[in-house]
C-alpha positions in Angstrom: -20.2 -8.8 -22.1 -18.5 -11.5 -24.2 -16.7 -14.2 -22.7 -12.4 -15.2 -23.6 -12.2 -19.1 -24.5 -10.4 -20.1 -21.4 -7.1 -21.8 -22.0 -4.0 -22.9 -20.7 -2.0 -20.2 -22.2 -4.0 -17.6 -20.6 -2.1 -18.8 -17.0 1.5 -17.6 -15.7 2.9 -18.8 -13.1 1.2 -21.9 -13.0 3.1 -25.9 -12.8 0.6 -27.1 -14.7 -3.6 -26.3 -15.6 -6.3 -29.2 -14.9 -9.6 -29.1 -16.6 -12.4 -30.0 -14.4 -16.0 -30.1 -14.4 -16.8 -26.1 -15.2 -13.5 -24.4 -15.1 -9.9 -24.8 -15.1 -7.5 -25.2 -12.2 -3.9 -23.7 -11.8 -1.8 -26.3 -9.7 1.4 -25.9 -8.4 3.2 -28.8 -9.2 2.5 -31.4 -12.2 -1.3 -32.3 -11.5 -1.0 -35.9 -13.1 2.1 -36.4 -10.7 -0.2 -35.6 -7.5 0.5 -38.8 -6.0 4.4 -38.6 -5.7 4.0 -35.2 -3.9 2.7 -36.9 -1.0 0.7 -36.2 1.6 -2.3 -35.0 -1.1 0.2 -32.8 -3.1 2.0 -31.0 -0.8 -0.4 -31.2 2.3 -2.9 -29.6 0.3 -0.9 -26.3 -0.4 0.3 -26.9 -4.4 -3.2 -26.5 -5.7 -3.3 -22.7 -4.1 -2.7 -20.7 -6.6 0.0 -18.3 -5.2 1.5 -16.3 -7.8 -0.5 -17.3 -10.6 -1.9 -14.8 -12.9 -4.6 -14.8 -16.1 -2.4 -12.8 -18.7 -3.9 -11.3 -22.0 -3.8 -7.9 -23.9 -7.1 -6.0 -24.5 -8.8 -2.5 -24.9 -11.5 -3.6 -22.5 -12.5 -1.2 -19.9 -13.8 -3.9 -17.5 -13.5 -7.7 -16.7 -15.3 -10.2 -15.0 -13.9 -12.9 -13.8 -16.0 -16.1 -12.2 -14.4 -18.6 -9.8 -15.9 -21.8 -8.1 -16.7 -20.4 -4.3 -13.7 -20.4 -1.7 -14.1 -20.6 1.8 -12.2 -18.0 3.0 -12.3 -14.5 2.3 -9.7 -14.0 -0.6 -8.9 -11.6 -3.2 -7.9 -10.8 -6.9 -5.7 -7.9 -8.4 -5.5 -6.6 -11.9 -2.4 -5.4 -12.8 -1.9 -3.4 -16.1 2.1 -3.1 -17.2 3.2 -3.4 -13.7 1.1 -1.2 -12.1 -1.5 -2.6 -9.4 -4.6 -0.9 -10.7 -7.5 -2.5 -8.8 -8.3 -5.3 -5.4 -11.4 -7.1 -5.6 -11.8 -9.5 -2.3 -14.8 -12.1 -2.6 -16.5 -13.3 0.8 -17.0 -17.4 1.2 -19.4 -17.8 -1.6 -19.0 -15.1 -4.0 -18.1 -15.7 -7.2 -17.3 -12.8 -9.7 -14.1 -10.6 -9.0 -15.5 -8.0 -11.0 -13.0 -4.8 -12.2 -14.2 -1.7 -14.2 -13.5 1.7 -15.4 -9.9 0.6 -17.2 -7.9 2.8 -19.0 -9.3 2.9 -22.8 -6.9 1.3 -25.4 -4.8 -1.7 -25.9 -2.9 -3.1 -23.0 -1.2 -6.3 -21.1 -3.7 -7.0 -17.9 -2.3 -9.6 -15.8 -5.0 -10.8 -12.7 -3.6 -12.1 -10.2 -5.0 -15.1 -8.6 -5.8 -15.8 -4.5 -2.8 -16.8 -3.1 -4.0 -18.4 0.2 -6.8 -20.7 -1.5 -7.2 -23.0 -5.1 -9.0 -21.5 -7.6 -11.3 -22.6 -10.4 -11.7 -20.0 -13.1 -15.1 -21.2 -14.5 -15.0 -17.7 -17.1 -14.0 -14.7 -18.4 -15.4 -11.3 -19.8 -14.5 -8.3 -21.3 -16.6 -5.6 -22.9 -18.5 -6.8 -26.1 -16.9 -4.8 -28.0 -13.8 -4.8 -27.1 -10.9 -7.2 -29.0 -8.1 -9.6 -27.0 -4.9 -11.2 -27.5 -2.9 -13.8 -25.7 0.6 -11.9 -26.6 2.6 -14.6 -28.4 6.3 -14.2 -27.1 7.3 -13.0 -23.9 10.5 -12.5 -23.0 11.1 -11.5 -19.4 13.1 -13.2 -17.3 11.9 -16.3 -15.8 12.5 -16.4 -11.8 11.4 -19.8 -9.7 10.9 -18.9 -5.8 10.9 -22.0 -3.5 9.7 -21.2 -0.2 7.3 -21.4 2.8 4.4 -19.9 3.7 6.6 -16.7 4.1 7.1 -16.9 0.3 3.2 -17.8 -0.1 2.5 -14.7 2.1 -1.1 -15.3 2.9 -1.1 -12.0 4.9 0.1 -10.3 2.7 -2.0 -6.7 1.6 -3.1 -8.9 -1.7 -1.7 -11.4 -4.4 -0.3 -8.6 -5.9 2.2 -7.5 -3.2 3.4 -10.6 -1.6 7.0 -9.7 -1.7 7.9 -12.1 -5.0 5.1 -10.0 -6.4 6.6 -7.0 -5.8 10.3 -7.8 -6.5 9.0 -9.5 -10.1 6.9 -6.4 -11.2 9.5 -4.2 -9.9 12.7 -5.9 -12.4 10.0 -7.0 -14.8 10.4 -10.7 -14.1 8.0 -13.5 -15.2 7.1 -15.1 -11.8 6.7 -19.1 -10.6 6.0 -18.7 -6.7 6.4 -21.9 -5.0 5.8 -20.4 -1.8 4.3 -23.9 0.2 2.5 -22.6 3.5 4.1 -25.1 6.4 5.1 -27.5 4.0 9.0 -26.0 2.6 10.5 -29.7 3.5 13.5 -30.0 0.8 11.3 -33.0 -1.2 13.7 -34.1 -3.7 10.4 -34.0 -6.3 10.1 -30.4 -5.8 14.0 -30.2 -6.1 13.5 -32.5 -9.6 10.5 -30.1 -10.7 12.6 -27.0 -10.1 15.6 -28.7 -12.3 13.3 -29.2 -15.2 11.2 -25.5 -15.1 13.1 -23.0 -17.2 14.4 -20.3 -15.3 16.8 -17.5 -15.4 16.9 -17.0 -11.8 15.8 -19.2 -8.8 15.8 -18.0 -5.4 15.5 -20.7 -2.2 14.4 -19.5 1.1 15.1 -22.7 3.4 14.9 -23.9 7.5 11.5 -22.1 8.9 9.6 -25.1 8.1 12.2 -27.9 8.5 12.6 -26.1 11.9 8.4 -26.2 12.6 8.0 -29.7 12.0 11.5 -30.9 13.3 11.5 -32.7 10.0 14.9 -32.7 10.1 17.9 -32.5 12.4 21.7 -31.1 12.5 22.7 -34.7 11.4 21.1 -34.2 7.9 19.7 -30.4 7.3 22.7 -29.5 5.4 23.2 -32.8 3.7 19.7 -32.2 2.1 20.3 -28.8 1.7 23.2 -29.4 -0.5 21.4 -32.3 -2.4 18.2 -29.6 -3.1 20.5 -27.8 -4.7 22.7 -30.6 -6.4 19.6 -32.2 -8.2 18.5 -28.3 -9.0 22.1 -27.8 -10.7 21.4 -30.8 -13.1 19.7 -28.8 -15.8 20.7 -25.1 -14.5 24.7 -25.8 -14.0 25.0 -21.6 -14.8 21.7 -20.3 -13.5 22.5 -18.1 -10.4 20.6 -19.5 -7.3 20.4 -17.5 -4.3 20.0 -19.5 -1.5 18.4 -17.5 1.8 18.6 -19.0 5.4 15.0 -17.9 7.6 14.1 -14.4 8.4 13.9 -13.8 11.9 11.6 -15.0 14.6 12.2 -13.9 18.4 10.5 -17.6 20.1 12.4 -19.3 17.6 16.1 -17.9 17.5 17.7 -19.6 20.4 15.0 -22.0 21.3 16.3 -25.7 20.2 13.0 -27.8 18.2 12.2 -31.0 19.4 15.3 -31.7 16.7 17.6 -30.2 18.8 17.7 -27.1 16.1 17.9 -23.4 16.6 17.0 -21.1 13.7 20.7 -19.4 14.4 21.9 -23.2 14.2 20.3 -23.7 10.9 21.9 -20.3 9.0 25.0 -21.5 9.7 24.2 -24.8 8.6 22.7 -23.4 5.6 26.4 -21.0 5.3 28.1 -24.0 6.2 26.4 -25.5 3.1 26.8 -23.3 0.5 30.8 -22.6 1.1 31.0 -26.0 0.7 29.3 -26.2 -2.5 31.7 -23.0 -3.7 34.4 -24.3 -2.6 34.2 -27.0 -5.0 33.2 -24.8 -8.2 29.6 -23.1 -8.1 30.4 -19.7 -8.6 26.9 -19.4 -8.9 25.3 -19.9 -5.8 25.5 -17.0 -3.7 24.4 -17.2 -0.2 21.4 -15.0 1.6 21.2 -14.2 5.0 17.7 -14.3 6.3 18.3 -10.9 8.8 19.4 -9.1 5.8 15.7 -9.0 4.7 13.7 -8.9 7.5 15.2 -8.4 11.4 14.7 -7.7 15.1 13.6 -4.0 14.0 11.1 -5.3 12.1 9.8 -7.2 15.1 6.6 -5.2 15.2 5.4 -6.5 11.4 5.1 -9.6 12.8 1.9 -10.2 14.5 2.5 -14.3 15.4 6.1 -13.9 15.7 6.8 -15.9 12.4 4.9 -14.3 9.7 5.2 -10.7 8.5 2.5 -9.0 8.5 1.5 -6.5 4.7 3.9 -3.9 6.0 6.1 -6.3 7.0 6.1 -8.4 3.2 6.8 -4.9 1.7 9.9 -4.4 3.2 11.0 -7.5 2.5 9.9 -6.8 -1.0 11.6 -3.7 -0.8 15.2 -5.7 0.7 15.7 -8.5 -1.6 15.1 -6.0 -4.4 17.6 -3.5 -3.7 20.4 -6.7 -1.4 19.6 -9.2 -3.7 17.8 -9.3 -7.2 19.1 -6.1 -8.6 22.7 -6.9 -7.6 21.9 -10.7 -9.1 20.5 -9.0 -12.6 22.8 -7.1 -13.2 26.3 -9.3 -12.4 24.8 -11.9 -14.8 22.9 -9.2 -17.1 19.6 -10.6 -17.2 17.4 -8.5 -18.5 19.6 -6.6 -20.2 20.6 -9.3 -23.0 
């Protein structure tokens, strides 16, 4: 097989790419910045590389990817157009996710990286005779997810169908998941990072974790709330944000944190926040509530009581697609421009 010249440009979905000794590492925030995304970037989570893919075109009919060793069981998907063609899981040690008997002829592969774990792509091969292309212009729609580990999805069936995953390939959307497993804390320098990443649309799914780590209370949850979203509007004053309060989860719902927070306290604070922001002008923030995607029926899919289980990830796929996105694409026409 012949090997691609790894580069930057071969990652989506990525903050930024850091050369290291063998490979190259996706982060998920501004690798040179580490140190003002304290504790060690994020507690560890921005340098798992949720949502990031390898993207080229090719009329290979297999790939090999090698990766430094994880220790956990994690997996890769190849996607061609948006279709989830293959799942290739590694044990703690492994290192090829290895993907064969393609389609013949030209096509846009896009492998999608483990979302629970970093990753070092150390290379990458394609049939020797077959030629590759990093496509030059690309011009889906940009969407910017901030979330919690119920955005990173770790149990999710594979990177490929976490349920950004699904709603991007489904609208055609060019995906940046910063899904940040226990660590969704409102940090004004992920607020300052969203402001300056393009984006067409950005979705924020806020409380589960501010309500886990009591990290903040009733007196200033909606104050930081509203200044996420005020230092997010400095460089997107038109883009549409849609702003979802937490999905449910039974021990948590009328049980106050050491705070002195319910999650039924915080979607109304979140509400509460919002209205007041379109009240004074932003016609483009449009509110989500949390039990419109994912409810007591759905009580089954979720095996600790907070996270959904694979079923449960595709039907919240399934809901913001058809309650949120698709309403949200086509009032402001992305997409279709």
């Amino acid at each position: 097989m012949q090997q691609i010249s790894i580069a930057e440009s071969l990652f989506q979905g990525a903050i930024s790419v850091e050369k290291v000794d063998g490979g190259y590492k996706p982060w998920r925030i501004p690798y040179t910045q580490f140190s003002l995304f304290p504790p060690d970037g994020i507690n560890g989570k921005a340098e798992m590389s949720a949502g990031v893919r390898l993207r080229f075109a090719s009329d290979t009919t297999s790939i090999k990817v090698e990766v430094a060793p994880a220790d956990v069981l994690v997996q890769a998907d190849l996607v061609i157009g948006d279709e989830l063609i293959a799942t290739h899981p590694l044990s703690p040690g492994e290192t090829y996710f290895v993907f064969e008997n393609l389609a013949d002829g030209s096509k846009t592969i896009d492998i999608y990286l483990p979302q629970k774990a970093p990753t070092i792509v150390k290379s990458l091969s394609i049939d020797d005779s077959a030629s590759w292309y990093i496509p030059e212009q690309d011009n889906r729609p940009r969407w910017v997810a901030y979330g919690s580990s119920i955005t990173q999805c770790n149990d999710a069936f594979s990177p490929a169908q976490t349920w950004p995953a699904l709603v991007a390939r489904r609208h055609g959307l060019n995906l940046t998941c910063l899904g940040y497993s226990g660590n969704c804390h409102l940090e004004p320098m992920v607020a300052r990072m969203i402001r300056d990443l393009p984006a067409d649309i950005i979705s924020l799914c806020l409380g589960i974790n501010v309500y886990g780590g009591a990290t903040l209370s009733p007196r200033t949850f909606r104050a930081a709330v509203i200044g996420l979203v005020q230092i997010i509007r400095e460089k997107h004053p038109g883009t549409p944000i849609a702003l979802m309060s937490p999905i449910f989860s039974p021990a948590r719902e009328e049980n106050k944190n050491a705070a002195g927070f319910t999650l039924m306290e915080m979607r109304q604070e979140i509400q509460e926040a919002v209205n007041s922001m379109v009240a004074l002008g932003d016609q483009h923030l449009h509110y989500v509530h949390g039990l419109t995607i994912f409810d007591e029926t759905q009580a089954y899919n979720l095996p600790d009581d907070l996270h959904p289980n694979g079923p449960g990830y595709v039907t919240m796929g399934d809901n913001y697609s058809s309650l949120v996105m698709e309403p949200l694409l086509k009032q402001y026409r992305i997409g279709s421009r």
